[in-house]
DRENTORKOL-3810 file (N, C-alpha, C; in nm, 4 decimals):
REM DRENTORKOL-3810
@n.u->-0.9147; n.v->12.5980; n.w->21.3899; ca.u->-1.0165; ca.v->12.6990; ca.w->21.3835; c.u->-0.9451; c.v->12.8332; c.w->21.3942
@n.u->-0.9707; n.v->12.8951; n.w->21.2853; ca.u->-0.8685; ca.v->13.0357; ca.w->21.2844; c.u->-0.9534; c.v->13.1507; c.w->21.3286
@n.u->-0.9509; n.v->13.2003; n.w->21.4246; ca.u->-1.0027; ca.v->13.3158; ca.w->21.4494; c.u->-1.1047; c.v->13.3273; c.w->21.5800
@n.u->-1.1584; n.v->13.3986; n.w->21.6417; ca.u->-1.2211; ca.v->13.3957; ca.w->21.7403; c.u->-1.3716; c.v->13.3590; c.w->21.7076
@n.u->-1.3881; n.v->13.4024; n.w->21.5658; ca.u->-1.5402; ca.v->13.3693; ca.w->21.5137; c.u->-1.5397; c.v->13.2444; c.w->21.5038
@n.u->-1.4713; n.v->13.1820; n.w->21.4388; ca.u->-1.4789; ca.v->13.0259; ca.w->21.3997; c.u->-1.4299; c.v->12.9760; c.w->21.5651
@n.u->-1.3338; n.v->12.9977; n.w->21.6819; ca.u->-1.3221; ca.v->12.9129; ca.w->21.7602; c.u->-1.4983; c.v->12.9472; c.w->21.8806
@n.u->-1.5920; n.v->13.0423; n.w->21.8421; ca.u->-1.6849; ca.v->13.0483; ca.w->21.9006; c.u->-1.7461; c.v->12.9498; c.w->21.9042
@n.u->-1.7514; n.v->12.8333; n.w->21.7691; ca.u->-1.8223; ca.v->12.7533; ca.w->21.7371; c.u->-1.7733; c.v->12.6056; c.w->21.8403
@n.u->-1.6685; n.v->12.6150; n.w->21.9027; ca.u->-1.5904; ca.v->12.5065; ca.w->21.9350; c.u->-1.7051; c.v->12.4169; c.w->22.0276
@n.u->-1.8168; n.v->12.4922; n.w->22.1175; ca.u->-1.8950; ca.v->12.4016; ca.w->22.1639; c.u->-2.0203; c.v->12.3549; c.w->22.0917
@n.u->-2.0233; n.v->12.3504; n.w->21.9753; ca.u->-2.1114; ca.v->12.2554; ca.w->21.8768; c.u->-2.0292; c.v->12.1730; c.w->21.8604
@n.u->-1.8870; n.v->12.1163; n.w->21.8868; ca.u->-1.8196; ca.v->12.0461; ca.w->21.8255; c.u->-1.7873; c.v->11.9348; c.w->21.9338
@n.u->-1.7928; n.v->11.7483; n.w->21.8822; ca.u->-1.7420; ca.v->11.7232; ca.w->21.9875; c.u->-1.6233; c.v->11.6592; c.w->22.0165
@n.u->-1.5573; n.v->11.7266; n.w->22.0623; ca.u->-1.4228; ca.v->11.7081; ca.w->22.0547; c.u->-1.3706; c.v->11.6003; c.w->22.1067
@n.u->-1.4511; n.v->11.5229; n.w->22.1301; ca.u->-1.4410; ca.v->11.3389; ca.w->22.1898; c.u->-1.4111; c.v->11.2868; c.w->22.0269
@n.u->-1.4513; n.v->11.3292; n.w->21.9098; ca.u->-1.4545; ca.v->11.2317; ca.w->21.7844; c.u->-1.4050; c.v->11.3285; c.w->21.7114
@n.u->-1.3494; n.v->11.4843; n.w->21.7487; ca.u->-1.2492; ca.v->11.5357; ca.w->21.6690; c.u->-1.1575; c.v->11.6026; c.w->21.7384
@n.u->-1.0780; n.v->11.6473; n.w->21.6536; ca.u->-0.9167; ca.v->11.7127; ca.w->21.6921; c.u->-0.9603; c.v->11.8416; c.w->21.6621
@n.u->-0.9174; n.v->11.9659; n.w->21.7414; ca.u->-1.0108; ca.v->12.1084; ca.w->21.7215; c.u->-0.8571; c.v->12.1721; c.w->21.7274
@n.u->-0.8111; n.v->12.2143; n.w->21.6203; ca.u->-0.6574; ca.v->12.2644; ca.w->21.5846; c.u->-0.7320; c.v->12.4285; c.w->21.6359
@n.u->-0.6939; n.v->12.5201; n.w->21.6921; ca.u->-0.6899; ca.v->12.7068; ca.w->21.7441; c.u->-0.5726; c.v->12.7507; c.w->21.6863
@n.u->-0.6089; n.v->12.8674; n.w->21.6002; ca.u->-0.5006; ca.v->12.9614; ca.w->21.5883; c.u->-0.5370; c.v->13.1020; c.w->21.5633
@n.u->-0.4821; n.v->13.2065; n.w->21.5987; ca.u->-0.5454; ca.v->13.3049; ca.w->21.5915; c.u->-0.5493; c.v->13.2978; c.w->21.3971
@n.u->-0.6413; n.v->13.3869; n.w->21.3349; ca.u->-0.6417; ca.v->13.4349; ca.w->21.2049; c.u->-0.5578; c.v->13.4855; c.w->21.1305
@n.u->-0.5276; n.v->13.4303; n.w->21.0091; ca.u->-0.4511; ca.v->13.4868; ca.w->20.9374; c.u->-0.4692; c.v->13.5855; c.w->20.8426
@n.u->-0.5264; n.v->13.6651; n.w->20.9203; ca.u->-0.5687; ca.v->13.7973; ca.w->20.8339; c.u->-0.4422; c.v->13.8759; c.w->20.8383
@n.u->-0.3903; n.v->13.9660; n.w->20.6844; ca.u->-0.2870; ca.v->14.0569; ca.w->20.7570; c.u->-0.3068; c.v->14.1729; c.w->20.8303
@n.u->-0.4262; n.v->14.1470; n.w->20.9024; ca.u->-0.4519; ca.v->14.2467; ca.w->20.9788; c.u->-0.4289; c.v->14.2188; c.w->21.1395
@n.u->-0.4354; n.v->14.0655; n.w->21.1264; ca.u->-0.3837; ca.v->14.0309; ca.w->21.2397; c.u->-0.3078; c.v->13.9149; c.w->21.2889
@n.u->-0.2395; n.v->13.8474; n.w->21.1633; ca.u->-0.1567; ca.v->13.7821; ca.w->21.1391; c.u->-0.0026; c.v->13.7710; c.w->21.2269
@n.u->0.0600; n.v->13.8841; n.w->21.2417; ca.u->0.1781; ca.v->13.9046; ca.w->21.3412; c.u->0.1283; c.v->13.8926; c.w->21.4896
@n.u->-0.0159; n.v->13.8662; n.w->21.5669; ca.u->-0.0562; ca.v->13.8318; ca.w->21.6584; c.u->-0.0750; c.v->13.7223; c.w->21.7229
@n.u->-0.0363; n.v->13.6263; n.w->21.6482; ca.u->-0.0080; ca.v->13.5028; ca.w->21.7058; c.u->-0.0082; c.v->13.3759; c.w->21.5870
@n.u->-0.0726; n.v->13.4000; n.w->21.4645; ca.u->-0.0990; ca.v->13.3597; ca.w->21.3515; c.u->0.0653; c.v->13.2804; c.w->21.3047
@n.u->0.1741; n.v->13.3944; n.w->21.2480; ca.u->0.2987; ca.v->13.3562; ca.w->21.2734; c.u->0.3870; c.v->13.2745; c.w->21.3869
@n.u->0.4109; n.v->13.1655; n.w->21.3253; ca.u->0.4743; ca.v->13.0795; ca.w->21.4711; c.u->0.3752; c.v->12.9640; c.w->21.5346
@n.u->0.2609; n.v->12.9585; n.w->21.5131; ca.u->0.1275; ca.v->12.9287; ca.w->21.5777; c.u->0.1148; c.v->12.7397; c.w->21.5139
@n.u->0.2007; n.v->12.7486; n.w->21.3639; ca.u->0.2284; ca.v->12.6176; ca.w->21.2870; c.u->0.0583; c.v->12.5133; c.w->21.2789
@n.u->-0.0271; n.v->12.5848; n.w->21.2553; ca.u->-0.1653; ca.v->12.4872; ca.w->21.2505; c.u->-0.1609; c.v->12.3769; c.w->21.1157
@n.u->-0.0504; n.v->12.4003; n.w->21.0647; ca.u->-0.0145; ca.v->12.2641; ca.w->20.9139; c.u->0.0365; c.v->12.1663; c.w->20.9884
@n.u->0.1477; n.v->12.1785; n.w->21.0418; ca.u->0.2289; ca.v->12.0658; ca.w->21.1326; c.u->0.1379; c.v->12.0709; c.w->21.2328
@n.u->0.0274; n.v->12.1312; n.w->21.3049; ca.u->0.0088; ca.v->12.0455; ca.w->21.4216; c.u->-0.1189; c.v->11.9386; c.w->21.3341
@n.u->-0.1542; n.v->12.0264; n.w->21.2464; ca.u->-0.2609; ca.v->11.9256; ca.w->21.1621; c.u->-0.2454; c.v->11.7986; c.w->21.1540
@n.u->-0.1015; n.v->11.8280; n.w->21.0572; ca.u->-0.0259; ca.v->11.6496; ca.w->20.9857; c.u->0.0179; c.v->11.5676; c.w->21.1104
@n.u->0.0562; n.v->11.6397; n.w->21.2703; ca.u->0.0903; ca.v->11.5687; ca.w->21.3960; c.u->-0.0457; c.v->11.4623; c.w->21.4266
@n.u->-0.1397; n.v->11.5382; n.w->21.3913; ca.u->-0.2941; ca.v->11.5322; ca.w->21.4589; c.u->-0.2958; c.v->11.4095; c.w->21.3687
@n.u->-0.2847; n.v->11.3751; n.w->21.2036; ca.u->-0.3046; ca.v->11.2695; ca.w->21.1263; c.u->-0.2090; c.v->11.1609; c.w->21.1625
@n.u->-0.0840; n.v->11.1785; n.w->21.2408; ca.u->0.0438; ca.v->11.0967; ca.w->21.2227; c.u->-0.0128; c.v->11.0208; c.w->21.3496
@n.u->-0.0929; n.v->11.1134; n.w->21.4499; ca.u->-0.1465; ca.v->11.0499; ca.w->21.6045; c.u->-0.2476; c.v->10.9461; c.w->21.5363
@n.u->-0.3295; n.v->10.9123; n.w->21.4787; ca.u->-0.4665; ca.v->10.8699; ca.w->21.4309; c.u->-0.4024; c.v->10.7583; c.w->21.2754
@n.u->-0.2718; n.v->10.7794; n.w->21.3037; ca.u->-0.2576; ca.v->10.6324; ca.w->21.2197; c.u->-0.2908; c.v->10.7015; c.w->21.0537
@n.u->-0.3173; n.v->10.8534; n.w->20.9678; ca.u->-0.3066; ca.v->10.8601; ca.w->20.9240; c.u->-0.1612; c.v->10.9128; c.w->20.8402
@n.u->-0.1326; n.v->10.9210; n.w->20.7014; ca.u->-0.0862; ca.v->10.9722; ca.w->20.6382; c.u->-0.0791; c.v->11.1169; c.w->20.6117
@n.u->0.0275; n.v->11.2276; n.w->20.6234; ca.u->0.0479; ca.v->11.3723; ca.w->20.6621; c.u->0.0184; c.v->11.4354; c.w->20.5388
@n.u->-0.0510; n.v->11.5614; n.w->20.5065; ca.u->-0.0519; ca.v->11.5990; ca.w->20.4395; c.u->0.0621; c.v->11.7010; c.w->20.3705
@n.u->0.0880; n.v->11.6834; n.w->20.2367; ca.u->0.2138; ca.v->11.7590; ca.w->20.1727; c.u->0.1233; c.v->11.8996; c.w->20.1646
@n.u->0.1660; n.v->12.0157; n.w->20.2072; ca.u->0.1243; ca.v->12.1579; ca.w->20.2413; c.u->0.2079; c.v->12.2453; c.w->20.1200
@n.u->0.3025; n.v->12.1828; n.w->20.0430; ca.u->0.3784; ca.v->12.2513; ca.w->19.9948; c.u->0.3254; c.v->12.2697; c.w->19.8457
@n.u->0.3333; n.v->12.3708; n.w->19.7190; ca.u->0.2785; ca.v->12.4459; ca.w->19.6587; c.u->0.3280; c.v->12.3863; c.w->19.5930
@n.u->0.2541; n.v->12.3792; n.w->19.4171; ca.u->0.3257; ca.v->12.3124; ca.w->19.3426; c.u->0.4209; c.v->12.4002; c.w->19.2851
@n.u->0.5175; n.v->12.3414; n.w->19.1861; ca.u->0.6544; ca.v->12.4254; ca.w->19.1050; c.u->0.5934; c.v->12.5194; c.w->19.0456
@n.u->0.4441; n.v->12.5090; n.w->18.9469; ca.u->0.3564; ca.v->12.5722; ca.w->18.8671; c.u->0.3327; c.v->12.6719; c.w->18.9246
@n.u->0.3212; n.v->12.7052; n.w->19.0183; ca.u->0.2712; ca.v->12.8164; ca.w->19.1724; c.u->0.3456; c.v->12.9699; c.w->19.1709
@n.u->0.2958; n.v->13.0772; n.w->19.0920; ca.u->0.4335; ca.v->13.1698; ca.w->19.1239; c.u->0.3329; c.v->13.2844; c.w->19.2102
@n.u->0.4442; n.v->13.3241; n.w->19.3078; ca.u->0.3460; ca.v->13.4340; ca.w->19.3592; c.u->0.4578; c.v->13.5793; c.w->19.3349
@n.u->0.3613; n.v->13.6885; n.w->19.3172; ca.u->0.4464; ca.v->13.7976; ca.w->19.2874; c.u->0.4178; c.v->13.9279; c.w->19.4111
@n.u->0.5199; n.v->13.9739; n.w->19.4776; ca.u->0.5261; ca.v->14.0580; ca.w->19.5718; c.u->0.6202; c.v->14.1809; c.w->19.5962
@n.u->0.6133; n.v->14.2466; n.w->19.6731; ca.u->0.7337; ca.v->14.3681; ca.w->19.6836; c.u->0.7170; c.v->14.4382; c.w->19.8196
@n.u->0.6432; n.v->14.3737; n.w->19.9164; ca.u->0.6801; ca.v->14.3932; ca.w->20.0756; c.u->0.7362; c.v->14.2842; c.w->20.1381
@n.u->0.7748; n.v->14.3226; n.w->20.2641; ca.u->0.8003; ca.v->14.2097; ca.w->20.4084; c.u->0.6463; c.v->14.1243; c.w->20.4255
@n.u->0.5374; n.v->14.1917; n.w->20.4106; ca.u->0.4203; ca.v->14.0683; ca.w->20.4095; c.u->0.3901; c.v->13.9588; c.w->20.2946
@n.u->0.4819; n.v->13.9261; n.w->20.1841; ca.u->0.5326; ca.v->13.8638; ca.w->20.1092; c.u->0.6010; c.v->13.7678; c.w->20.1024
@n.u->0.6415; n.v->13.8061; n.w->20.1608; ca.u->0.8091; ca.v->13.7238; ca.w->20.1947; c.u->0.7832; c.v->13.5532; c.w->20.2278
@n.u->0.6703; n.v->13.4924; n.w->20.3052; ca.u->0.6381; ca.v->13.3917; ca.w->20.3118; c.u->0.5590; c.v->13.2729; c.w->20.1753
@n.u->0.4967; n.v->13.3739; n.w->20.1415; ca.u->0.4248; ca.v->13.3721; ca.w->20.0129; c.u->0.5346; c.v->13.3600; c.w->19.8731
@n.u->0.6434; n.v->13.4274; n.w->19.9030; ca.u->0.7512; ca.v->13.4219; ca.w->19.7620; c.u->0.8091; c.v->13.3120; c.w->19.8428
@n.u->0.8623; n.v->13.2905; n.w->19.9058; ca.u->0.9872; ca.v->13.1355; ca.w->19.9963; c.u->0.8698; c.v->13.0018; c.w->19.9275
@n.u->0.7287; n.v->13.0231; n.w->19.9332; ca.u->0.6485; ca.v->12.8976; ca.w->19.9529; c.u->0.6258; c.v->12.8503; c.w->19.7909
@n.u->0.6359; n.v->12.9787; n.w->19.6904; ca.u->0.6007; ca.v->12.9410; ca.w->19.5606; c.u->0.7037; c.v->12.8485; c.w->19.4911
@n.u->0.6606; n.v->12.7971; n.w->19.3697; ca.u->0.7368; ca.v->12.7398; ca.w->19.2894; c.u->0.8203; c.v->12.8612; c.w->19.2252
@n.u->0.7595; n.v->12.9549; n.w->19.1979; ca.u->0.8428; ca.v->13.0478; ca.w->19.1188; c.u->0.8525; c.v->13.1729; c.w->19.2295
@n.u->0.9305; n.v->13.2263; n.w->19.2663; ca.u->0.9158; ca.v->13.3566; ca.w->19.3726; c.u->0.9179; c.v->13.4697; c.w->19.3213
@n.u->0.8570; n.v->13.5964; n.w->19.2458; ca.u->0.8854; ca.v->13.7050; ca.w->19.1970; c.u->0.8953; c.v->13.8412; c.w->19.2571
@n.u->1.0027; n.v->13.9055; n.w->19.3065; ca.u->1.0082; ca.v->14.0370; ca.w->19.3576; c.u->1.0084; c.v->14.1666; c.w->19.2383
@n.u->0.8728; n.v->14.2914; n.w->19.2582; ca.u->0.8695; ca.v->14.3760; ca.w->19.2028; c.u->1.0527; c.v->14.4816; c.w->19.1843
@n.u->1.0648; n.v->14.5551; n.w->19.0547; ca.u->1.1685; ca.v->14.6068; ca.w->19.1028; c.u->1.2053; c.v->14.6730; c.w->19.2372
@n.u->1.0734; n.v->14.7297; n.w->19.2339; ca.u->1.0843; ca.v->14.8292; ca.w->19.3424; c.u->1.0239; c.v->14.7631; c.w->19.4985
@n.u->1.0625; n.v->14.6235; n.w->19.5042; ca.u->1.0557; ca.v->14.5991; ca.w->19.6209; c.u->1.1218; c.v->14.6073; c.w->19.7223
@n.u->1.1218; n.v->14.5306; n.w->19.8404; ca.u->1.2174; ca.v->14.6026; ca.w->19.9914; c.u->1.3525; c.v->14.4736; c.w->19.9284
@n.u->1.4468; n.v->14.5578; n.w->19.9650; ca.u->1.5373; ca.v->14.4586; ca.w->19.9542; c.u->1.5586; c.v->14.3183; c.w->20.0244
@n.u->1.4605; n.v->14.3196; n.w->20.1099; ca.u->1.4930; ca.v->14.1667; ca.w->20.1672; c.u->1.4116; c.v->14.0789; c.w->20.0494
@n.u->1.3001; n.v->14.0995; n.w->20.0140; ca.u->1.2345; ca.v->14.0527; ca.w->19.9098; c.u->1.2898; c.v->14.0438; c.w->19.7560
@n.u->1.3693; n.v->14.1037; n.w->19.7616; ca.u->1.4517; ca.v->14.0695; ca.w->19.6089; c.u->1.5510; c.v->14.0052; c.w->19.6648
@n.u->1.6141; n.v->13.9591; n.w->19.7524; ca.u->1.6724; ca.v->13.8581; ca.w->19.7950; c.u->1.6468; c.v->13.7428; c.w->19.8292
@n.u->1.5347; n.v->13.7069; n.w->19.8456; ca.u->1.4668; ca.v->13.5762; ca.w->19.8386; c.u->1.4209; c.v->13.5119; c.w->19.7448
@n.u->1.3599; n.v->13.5939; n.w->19.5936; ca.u->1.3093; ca.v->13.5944; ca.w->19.4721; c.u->1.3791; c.v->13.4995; c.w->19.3999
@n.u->1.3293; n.v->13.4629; n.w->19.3405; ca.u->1.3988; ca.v->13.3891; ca.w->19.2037; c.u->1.4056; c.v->13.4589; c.w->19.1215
@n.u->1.3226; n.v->13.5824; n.w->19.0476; ca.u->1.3430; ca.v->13.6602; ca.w->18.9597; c.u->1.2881; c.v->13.7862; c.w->19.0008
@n.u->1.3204; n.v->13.9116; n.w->18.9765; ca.u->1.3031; ca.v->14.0345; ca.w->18.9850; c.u->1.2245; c.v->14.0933; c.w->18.8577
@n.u->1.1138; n.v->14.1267; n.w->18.8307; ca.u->1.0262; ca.v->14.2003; ca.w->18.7376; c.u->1.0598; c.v->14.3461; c.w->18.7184
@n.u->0.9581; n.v->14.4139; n.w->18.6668; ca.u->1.0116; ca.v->14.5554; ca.w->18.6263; c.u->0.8966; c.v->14.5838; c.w->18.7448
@n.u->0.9194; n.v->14.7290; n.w->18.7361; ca.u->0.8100; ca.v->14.8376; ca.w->18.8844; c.u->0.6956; c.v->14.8004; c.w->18.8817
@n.u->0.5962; n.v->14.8507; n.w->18.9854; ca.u->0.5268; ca.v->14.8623; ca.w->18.9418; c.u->0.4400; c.v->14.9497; c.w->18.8633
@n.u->0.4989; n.v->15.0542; n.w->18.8401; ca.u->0.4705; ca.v->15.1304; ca.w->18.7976; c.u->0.5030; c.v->15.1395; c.w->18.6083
@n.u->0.6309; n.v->15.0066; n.w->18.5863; ca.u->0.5931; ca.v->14.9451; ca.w->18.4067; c.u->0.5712; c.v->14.8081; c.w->18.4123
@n.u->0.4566; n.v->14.7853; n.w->18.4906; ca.u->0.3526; ca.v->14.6883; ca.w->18.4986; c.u->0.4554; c.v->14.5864; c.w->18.5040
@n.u->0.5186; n.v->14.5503; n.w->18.5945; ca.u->0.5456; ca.v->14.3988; ca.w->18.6210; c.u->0.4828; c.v->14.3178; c.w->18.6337
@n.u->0.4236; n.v->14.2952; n.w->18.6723; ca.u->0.3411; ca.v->14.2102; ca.w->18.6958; c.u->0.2715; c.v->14.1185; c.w->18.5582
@n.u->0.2121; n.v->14.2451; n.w->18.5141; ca.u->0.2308; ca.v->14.1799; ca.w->18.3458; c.u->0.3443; c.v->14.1359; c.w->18.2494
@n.u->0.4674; n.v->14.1622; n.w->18.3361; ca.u->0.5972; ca.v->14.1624; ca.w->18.2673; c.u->0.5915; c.v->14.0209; c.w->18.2599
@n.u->0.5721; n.v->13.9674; n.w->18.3947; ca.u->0.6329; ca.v->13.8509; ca.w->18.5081; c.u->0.5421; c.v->13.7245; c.w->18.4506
@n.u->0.4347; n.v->13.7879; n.w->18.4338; ca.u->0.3418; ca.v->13.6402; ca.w->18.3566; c.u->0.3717; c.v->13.6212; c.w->18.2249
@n.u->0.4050; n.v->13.6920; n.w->18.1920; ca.u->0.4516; ca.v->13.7031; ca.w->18.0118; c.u->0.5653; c.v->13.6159; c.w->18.0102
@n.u->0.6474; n.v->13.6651; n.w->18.0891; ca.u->0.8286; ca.v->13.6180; ca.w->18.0722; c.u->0.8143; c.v->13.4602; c.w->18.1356
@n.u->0.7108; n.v->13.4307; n.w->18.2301; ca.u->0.6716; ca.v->13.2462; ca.w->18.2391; c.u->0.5940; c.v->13.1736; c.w->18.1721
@n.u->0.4875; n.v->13.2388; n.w->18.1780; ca.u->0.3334; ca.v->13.1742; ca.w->18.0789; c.u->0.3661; c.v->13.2061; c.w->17.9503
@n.u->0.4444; n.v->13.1446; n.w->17.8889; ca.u->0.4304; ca.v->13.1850; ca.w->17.7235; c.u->0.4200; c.v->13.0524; c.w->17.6525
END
């Protein structure tokens, strides 16, 4: 349950016949507050591995490209199949990338779907 709105709900729930995963929200507004580090995928697939089920694969397909040019990116380009950093992104982000686009300012972005989706 991500967020304080959704963990409000926790006493309609009964947690005798379910597993009630808490993490703060992953909003990027408040994401660096506990959201990061917090791992609610792995405690999920822990929660299925306890109960005799099978874990769920969390990971994105190859088809998957995400395109970025900040540090709030950076998780989002590592997780894609394809990782794209704007030219004018922070340099840690063109270091993680698989490919580097043009600015944004000569529309990379449109560069970046062109130069895969064709």
């Amino acid at each position: 349950m991500w967020g304080k709105f959704a963990q409000n709900k926790i006493p309609l729930i009964d947690e005798g016949k379910n597993v009630i995963i808490k993490s703060p929200h992953p909003s990027p507004f408040s994401a660096d507050r506990g959201f990061f580090g917090s791992r609610p995928f792995s405690r999920c697939n822990d929660a299925l591995i306890k109960f005799g089920e099978s874990p769920i694969d969390w990971q994105l397909p190859q088809e998957v490209m995400a395109i970025g040019d900040n540090l709030n990116d950076e998780s989002m380009i590592r997780m894609a199949g394809v990782g794209v950093a704007m030219e004018n992104a922070a340099p840690e982000i063109k270091k993680i990338a698989n490919f580097i686009t043009k600015s944004n300012n000569d529309n990379g972005v449109a560069y970046a779907i062109r130069h895969f989706c064709k």
